[in-house]
N, C-alpha and C positions, 0 to 999 in steps of 0.2 A: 308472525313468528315462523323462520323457517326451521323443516325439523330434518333438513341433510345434516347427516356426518361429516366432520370438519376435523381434521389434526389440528395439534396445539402448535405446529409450525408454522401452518397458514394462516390462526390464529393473530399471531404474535407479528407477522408480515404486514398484514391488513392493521394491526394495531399503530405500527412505526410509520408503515404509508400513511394512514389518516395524521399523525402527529406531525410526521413531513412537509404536507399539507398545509397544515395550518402555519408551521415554521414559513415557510415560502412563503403563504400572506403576509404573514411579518413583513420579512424581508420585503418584500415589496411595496407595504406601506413607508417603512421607515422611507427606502430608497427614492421616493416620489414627494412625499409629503413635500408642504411649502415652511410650516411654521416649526419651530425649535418643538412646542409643547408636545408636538406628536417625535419628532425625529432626534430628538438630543434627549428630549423627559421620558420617551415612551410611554405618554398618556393616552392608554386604547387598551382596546380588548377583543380577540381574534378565537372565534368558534366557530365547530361546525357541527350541525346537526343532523342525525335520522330523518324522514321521514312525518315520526313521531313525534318529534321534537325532543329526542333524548341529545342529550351532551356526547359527543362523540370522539373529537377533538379538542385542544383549546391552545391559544401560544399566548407564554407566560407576559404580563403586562402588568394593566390596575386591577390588581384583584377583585376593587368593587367592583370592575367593568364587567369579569368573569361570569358572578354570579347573574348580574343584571340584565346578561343579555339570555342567558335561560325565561328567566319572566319576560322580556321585551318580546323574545321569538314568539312565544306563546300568543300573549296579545296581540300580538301585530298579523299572527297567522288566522286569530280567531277575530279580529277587525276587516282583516280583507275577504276574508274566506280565499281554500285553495282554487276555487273553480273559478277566483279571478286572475289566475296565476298564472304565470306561461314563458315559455322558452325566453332568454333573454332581457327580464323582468328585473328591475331594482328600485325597492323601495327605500324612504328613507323615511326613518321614525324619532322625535326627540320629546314628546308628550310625556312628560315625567311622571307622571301616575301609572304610565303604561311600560315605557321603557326604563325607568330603574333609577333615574338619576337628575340630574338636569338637564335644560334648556340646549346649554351647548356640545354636552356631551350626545355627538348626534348618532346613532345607529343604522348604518347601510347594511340590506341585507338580500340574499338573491334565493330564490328557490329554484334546485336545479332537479334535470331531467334528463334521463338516460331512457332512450326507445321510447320518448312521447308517455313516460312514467313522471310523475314528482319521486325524487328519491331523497332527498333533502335540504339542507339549506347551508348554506354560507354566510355569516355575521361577522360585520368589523364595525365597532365602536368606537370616537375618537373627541378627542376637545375638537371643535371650533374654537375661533378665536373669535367670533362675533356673529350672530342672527340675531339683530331685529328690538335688541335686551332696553332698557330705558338708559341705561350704563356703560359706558367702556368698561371693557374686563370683567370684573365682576360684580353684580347687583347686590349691595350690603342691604338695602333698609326697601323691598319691594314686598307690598302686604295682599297683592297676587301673583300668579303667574302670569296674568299677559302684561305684565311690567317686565317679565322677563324673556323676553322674545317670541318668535314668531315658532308657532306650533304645527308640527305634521306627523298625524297619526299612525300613519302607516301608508305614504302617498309614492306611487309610480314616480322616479325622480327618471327612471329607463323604461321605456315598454318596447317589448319585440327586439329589443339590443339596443334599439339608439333613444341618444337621450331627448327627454321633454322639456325643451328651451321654454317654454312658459314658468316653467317649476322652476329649472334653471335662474329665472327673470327675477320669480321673487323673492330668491333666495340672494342673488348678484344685486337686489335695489334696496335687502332689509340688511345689508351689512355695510359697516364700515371701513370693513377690508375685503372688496369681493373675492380680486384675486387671490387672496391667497386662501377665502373661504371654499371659491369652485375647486380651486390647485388641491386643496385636500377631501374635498370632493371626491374629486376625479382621482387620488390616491386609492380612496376608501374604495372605490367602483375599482380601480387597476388588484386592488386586493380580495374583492368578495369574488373577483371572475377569475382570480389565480385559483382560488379555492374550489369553483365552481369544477374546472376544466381536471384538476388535478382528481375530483371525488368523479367525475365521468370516467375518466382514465380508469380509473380503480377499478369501475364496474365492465367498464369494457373487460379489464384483461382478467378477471376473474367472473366475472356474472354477478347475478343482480343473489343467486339462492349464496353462490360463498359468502358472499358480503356481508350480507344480511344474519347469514351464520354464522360469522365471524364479531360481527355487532354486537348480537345477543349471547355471543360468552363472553365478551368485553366486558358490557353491563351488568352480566350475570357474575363475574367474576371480583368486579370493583364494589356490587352491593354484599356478596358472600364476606370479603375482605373488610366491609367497612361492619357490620357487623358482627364478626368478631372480633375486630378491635373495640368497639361499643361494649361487649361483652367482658371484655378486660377491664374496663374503668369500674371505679365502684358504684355503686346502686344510689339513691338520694337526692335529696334536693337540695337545691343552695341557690341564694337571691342577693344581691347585690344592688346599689343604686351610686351614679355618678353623677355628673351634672355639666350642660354644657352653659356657655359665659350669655347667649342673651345678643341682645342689641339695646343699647341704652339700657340695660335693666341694674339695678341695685344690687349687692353682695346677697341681698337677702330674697330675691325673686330669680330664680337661678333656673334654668330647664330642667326637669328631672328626668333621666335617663333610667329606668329599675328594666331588670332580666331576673329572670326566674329559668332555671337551669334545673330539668330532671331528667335525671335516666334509669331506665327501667330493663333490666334486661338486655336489649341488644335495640331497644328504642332509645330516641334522645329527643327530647324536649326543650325547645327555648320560648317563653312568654315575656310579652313586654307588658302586660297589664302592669295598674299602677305607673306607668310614665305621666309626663305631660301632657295635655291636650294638644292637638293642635294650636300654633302659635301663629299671629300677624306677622312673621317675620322670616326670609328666605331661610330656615332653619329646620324645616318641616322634611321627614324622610321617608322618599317613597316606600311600598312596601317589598317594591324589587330590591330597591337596598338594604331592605331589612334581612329579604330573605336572604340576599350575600353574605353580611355580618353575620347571621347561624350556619352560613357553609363554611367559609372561612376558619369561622374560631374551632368548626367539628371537625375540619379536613385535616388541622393539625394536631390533632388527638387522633388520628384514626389512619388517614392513607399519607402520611405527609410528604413521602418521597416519590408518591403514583403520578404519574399523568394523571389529569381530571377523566372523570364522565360520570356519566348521569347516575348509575348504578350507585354510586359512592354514596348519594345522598339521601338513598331510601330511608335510611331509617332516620331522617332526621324531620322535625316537621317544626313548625313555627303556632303561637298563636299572640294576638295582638287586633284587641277589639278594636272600633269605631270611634273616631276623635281622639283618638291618639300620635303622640308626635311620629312614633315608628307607623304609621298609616296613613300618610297624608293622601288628603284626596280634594279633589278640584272644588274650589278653586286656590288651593293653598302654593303659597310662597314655595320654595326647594331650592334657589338658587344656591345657598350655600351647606351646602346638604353635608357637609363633613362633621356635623352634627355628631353622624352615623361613625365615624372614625372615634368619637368617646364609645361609643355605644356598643363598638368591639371591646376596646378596655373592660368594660363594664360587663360583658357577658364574660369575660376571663374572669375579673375579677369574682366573678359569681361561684364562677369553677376552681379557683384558687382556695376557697373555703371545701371544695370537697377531696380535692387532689394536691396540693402543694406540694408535693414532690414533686407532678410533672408542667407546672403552669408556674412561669417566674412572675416576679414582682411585676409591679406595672409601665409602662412605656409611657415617655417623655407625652404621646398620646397625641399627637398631631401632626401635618402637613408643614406648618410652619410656612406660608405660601406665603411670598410677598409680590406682587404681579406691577409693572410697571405699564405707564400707557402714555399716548399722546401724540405728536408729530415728532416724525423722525428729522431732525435738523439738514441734514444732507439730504433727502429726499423731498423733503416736503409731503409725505404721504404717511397716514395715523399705522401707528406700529402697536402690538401687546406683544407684553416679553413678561416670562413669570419664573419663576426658580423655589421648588420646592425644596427645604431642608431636610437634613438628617435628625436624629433626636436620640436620646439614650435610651437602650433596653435595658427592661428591670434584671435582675440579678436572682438567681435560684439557689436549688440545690448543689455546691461545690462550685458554682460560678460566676464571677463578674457578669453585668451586665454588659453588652458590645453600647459600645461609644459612634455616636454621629451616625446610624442607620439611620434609612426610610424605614419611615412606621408601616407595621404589616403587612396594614390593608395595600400597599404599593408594592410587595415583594419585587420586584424588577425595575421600577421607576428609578432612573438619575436623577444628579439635579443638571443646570446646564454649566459648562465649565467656562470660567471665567473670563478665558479668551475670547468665549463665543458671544456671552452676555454681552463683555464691554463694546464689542464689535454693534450686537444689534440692539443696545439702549445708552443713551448720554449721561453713564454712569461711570465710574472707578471704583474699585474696592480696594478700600483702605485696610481693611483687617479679613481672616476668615482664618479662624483655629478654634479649638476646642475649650469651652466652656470651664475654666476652674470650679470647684466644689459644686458643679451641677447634679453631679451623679448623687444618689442618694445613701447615705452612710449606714452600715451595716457589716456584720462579718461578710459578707460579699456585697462587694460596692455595685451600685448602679452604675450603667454607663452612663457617660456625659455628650451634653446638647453639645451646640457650636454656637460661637459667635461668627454675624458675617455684617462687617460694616460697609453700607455703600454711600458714596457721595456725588449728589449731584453735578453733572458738568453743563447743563440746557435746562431749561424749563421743562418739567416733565410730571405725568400725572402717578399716585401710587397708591395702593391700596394693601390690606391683610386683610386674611379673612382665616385670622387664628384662633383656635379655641383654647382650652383649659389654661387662662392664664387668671383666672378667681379662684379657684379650687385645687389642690392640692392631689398630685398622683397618689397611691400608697404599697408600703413596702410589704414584707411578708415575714412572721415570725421574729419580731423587735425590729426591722427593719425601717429606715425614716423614707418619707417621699424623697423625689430630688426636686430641684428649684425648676419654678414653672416658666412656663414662654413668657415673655415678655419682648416688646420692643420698644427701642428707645428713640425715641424725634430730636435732633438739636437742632436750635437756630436760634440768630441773635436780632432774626425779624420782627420787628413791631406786629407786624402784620400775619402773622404766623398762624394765630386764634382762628383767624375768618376765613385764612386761605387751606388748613385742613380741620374735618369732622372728626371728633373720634369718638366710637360709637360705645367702647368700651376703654374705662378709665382707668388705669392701672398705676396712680400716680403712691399708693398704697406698697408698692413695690422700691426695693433699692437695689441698683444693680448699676449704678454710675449715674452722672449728671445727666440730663435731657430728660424731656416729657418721658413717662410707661403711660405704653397702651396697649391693646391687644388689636381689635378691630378697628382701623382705621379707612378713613378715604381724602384726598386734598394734594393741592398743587403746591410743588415743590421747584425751588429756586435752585441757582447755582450759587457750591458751598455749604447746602444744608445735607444731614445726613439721618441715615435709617440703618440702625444698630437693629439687627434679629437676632436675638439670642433663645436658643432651644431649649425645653423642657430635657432634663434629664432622667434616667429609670430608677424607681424604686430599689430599693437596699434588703437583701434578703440576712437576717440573724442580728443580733444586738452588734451593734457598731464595737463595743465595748471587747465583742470576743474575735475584730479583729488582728491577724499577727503583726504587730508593731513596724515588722521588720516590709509586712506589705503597702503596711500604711507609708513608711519613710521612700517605698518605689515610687507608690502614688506620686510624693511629694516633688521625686525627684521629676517623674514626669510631666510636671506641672497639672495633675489633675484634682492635688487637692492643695490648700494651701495651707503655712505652717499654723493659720490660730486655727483652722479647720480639724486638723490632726489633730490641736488638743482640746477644741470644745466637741467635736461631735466622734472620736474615736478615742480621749485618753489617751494620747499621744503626744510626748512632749519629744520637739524635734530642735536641738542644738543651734545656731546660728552657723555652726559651721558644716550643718547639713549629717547631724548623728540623730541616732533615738538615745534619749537619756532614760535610759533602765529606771534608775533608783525615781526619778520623778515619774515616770510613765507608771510605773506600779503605785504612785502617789495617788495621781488623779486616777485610777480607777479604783482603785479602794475606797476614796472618799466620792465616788460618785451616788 
């Protein structure tokens, strides 16, 4: 802790440079990357750290990544120790108990050094498209992790600047796409040494006492900030429980997801006690992504227009005993750890009960990821192509809910555009608009999901790995859920049964002809097709006390439909496209 005197201009200088910083890593990844999921999806996550391991920087991405890579740093710094550390040094970590997340989400990271000092570190987080997994794309039904790829805890991938072709080797013989696995590799290294060279710069032209003084009223200033915002909220506690869908499991053996939310003053508390046990199934979340889900849901009650750092999140702390799904620990499954994406839902919803004025209804509540694989026809060489959807946000206080966002936990993520998809998988899309009546009914309507229809043109392999599509979102204040993810299979193949698994059965659902599922995996012909329709958001106020005259926009815009406006708002709408007063006051009178 330095104690020179610093102006608030030099302050604020050092603030923008270090954010600079980490922007330029971006940039840099994006512009290198090999695969769509990193440079079309912007699936990563880009920090830079103290010394100390405080949050200094960060450029906006997957927000699990954000939190993740705070606990990954830590572990990965206290696995290697610093005094194995040294100029030109890159490690790479994707041990998921340690690093936050899964297998393929792999973490490069560099500790850097000014005058033969450690001054801090540089982290870039990113999907791989393949190590070592038992699965193309993504691992559904693995009941450990080394079913899920090939594991490195915190291992020299660079020592002294250049790289270790051995490391290199096994990472180039356990994937099925090497190139494009080292290509972003070597993205993720082109981006932890942008960071590197930029936070030296820093120190060069100011010193190592400004910097450092400038750090600690950064810190100092984003924990002051965070609580008294803390201090704003009301006092209390409130518990909540979700549930995620399972693998093969029944309506009635469902994951339990519970948060316990208290705040005390200018402390904030989240407990996961009471959840699920650990489960045999990639479902299990580590506890770095636990800790993200408490940053995440606190940092938007508290700093939500800040640049991140560390300071932010002093006053927030986590607890979540032993054998619990929010703590998974080895040897347990994580490959599909979005688990953890209900489990934000689920701590809002906790806080919805103490604050409802400022926490709207609940989110469509998923990724809605449908990932493609298999040999690319004109290459001849195995391709993974994925495309995250949008889903509806729940609806508050005096507001709709927004229509077809990424869910939270992705604040920056796209999905990939259409041209580029049909370009790099033997696909067409037949449909992509927005979801009728998905949004959930209420004086302020939830947003609605999307529909996206694709159709096979090659033999090609596919898979979801979607959650809340057995369980129901919910609304706030008479408000209704909206209609949940679901996707739909067609095909008129005999053969159809044996050539896809679906792990989760959704036939329980109506939403047009073909199979519903949720979690799926299986080989898909040419002519057969994959309907993904998204979860829409919660409904905040009785449907009943919406204005008529919103509801017949709705209509017009095609977002609800005419029996919709009159069984779920009392809304009788004309055939020639009017609201009829005298029946509209009908049906709601006799509701």
């Amino acid at each position: 802790m330095s104690t020179q005197e610093i102006d608030a201009a030099t302050v604020e200088v050092v603030r923008n440079y270090l954010t600079s910083a980490a922007t330029e890593m971006q940039r840099t990844l994006i512009r290198t990357a090999y695969n769509t999921i990193i440079y079309e999806i912007l699936d990563f996550g880009i920090s830079i750290f103290d010394r100390d391991l405080n949050l200094i920087a960060d450029s906006p991405g997957l927000a699990l990544f954000l939190g993740a890579n705070d606990y990954g740093i830590e572990k990965a710094v206290e696995h290697v120790g610093e005094e194995n550390m040294n100029p030109g040094d890159v490690f790479i970590m994707n041990y998921p108990y340690w690093s936050g997340t899964h297998t393929l989400d792999v973490l490069l990271f560099a500790p850097v050094f000014h005058d033969e000092e450690l001054i801090g570190y540089t982290t870039c987080r990113a999907h791989w498209l393949d190590l070592g997994a038992k699965d193309s794309g993504y691992v559904l039904d693995s009941t450990d992790v080394h079913q899920e790829g090939v594991l490195f805890p915190g291992t020299k991938v660079y020592k002294d600047g250049e790289p270790d072709e051995e490391i290199l080797d096994i990472i180039r013989f356990n994937s099925r796409m090497p190139e494009k696995v080292i290509g972003d590799l070597n993205a993720q290294v082109a981006a932890v040494r942008t960071g590197e060279q930029r936070l030296q710069e820093l120190y060069e032209k100011y010193g190592d006492a400004t910097v450092e003084t400038a750090v600690d009223k950064i810190l100092d200033h984003g924990e002051q900030t965070a609580r008294e915002a803390v201090e704003d909220l009301p006092d209390g506690t409130w518990s909540a429980t979700g549930y995620a869908d399972g693998v093969h499991r029944e309506d009635d053996d469902l994951i339990k997801l519970r948060a316990e939310v208290t705040i005390d003053g200018d402390e904030f508390t989240v407990d996961f006690s009471g959840s699920s046990g650990e489960v045999d199934e990639p479902l299990n979340i580590p506890p770095g992504m636990s800790e993200t889900i408490c940053k995440l849901t606190f940092k938007t009650l508290t700093t939500p227009e800040e640049d991140s750092n560390g300071g932010q999140y002093e006053p927030l702390s986590m607890e979540v005993p032993e054998d619990n799904i929010f703590n998974a620990s080895y040897p347990a499954p994580t490959f599909t750890v979005w688990t953890g994406i209900v489990g934000i839902d689920v701590v809002f919803k906790a806080l919805a009960k103490g604050m409802p004025d400022r926490v709207p209804a609940s989110s469509g509540g998923d990724l809605a990821d449908i990932m493609l694989y298999g040999e690319n026809p004109e290459t001849g060489r195995p391709f993974v192509e994925a495309n995250n959807e949008g889903v509806g946000w729940g609806a508050g206080v005096g507001h709709d809910g927004e229509n077809a966002l990424m869910h939270i936990s992705e604040t920056m993520v796209r999905n990939i555009p259409i041209e580029v998809f049909e370009n790099k998988a033997p696909i067409r899309f037949d449909q992509l608009s927005l979801r009728e009546d998905s949004g959930g009914p209420g004086e302020h309507r939830g947003g609605l999901g999307i529909r996206r229809d694709f159709r096979v043109l090659e033999p090609v392999g596919a898979l979801s790995i979607i959650q809340k599509t057995r369980t129901e979102n919910w609304g706030l204040d008479g408000g209704q859920p909206g209609k949940k993810n679901v996707v739909v299979l067609d095909s008129d193949r005999a053969d159809f049964q044996d050539r896809v698994e679906v792990l989760v059965d959704n036939d329980h659902l109506h939403d047009g002809d073909g199979k519903h599922v949720g979690m799926f995996r299986g080989n898909f012909v040419p002519g057969e097709t994959i309907s993904n329709r998204t979860a829409g958001g919660g409904g905040y106020g009785d449907p009943f006390d919406r204005d008529p005259e919103l509801v017949l926009e709705d209509y017009e815009d095609g977002y609800v439909s005419r029996a919709a406006a009159r069984e779920q708002y009392g809304v009788a709408i004309t055939e020639d496209g009017r609201v009829d007063d005298e029946e509209t006051a009908d049906l709601r009178a006799d509701r």
